[in-house]
C-alpha positions as CSV (number, residue, x, y, z in Angstrom):
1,X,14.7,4.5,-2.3
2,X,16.4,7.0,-0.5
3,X,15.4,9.2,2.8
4,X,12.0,7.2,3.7
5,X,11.1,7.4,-0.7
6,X,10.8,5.9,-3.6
7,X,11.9,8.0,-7.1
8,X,11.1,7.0,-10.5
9,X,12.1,9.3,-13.5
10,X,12.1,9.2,-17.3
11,X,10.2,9.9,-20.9
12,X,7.1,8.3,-20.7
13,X,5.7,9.1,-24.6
14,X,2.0,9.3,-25.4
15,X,1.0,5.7,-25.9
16,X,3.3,4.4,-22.3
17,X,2.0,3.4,-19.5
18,X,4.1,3.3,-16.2
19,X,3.4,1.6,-12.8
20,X,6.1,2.1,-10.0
21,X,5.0,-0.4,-7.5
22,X,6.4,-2.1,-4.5
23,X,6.0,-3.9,-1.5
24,X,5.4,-2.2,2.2
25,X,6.3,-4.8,5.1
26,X,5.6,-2.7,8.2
27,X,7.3,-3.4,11.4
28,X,6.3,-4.1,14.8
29,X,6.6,-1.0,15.6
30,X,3.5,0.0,13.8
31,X,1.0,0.5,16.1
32,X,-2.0,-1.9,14.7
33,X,-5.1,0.1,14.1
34,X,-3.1,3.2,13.0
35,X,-3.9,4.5,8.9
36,X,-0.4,4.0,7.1
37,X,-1.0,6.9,4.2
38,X,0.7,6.1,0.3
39,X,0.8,9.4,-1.2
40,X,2.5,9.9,-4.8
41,X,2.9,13.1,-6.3
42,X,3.3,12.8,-9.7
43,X,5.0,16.0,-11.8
44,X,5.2,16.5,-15.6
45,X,1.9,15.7,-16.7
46,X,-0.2,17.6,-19.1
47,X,-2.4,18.7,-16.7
48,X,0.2,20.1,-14.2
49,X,1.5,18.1,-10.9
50,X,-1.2,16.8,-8.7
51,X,-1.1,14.3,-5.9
52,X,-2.7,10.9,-5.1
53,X,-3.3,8.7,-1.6
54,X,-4.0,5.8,0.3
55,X,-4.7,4.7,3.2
56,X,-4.9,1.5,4.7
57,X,-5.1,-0.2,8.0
58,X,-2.4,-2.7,9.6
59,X,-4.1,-5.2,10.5
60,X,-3.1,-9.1,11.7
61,X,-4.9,-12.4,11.6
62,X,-6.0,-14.3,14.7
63,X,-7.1,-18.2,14.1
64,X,-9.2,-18.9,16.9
65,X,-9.8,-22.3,18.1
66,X,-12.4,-24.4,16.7
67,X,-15.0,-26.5,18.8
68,X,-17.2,-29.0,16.9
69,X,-19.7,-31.3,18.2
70,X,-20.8,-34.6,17.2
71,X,-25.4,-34.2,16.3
72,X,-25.7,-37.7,15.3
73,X,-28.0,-40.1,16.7
Protein backbone atom coordinates (compact mmCIF):
# COMPACT_ATOMS: atom_id res chain seq x y z
CA UNK A 1 0.00 0.00 0.00
CA UNK A 2 1.51 3.06 -0.83
CA UNK A 3 0.05 6.67 -2.01
CA UNK A 4 -3.87 5.78 -1.29
CA UNK A 5 -2.99 1.88 -3.32
CA UNK A 6 -2.65 -1.40 -3.14
CA UNK A 7 0.16 -3.28 -5.70
CA UNK A 8 0.48 -6.83 -6.27
CA UNK A 9 3.01 -8.16 -8.91
CA UNK A 10 4.42 -11.55 -10.14
CA UNK A 11 4.16 -14.77 -12.73
CA UNK A 12 0.99 -15.97 -12.48
CA UNK A 13 1.27 -19.30 -15.04
CA UNK A 14 -1.67 -20.74 -16.84
CA UNK A 15 -3.28 -22.95 -14.36
CA UNK A 16 -2.91 -19.96 -11.15
CA UNK A 17 -5.34 -18.27 -9.80
CA UNK A 18 -4.74 -14.98 -7.80
CA UNK A 19 -6.99 -12.90 -5.39
CA UNK A 20 -5.50 -9.68 -3.91
CA UNK A 21 -8.00 -8.90 -1.29
CA UNK A 22 -8.30 -6.74 1.68
CA UNK A 23 -10.20 -4.97 4.09
CA UNK A 24 -11.64 -1.19 3.66
CA UNK A 25 -12.54 0.43 7.23
CA UNK A 26 -13.83 3.92 6.17
CA UNK A 27 -13.56 6.76 8.54
CA UNK A 28 -15.87 9.16 9.90
CA UNK A 29 -15.13 11.23 7.65
CA UNK A 30 -17.00 9.46 4.96
CA UNK A 31 -19.99 11.14 4.40
CA UNK A 32 -22.80 8.19 4.80
CA UNK A 33 -24.76 7.87 1.68
CA UNK A 34 -21.79 8.74 -0.63
CA UNK A 35 -20.65 5.56 -3.34
CA UNK A 36 -17.04 4.50 -2.23
CA UNK A 37 -15.77 3.16 -5.92
CA UNK A 38 -12.95 -0.18 -5.96
CA UNK A 39 -11.47 -0.02 -9.19
CA UNK A 40 -8.59 -2.53 -10.21
CA UNK A 41 -6.87 -2.32 -13.28
CA UNK A 42 -5.35 -5.26 -14.05
CA UNK A 43 -2.21 -5.34 -16.88
CA UNK A 44 -0.47 -8.36 -18.46
CA UNK A 45 -3.30 -10.34 -19.49
CA UNK A 46 -3.77 -12.07 -22.76
CA UNK A 47 -6.34 -9.99 -23.63
CA UNK A 48 -4.53 -6.64 -23.06
CA UNK A 49 -5.10 -4.36 -19.68
CA UNK A 50 -8.63 -3.69 -18.88
CA UNK A 51 -10.17 -2.31 -15.78
CA UNK A 52 -12.80 -3.47 -13.15
CA UNK A 53 -15.23 -1.50 -10.37
CA UNK A 54 -17.27 -1.36 -7.53
CA UNK A 55 -19.21 0.56 -5.83
CA UNK A 56 -20.79 0.30 -2.62
CA UNK A 57 -22.65 2.42 -0.13
CA UNK A 58 -21.48 3.31 3.60
CA UNK A 59 -23.92 2.58 5.34
CA UNK A 60 -24.54 2.14 9.48
CA UNK A 61 -26.98 0.20 11.59
CA UNK A 62 -29.55 1.78 13.82
CA UNK A 63 -31.34 -0.71 16.55
CA UNK A 64 -34.39 0.88 17.35
CA UNK A 65 -36.27 0.34 20.40
CA UNK A 66 -38.58 -2.45 20.74
CA UNK A 67 -42.20 -2.11 22.19
CA UNK A 68 -44.22 -5.35 22.92
CA UNK A 69 -47.50 -5.78 24.31
CA UNK A 70 -48.98 -8.34 26.36
CA UNK A 71 -52.65 -10.01 23.97
CA UNK A 72 -53.46 -12.49 26.53
CA UNK A 73 -56.71 -12.91 28.11
Amino acid sequence: YAGGQIRWSGPVTPSDEVRVTYVLSPTAAITFGLPLTNTAEIDGSVLGPFTRREVVMQSHVVWLPLITRWWGP
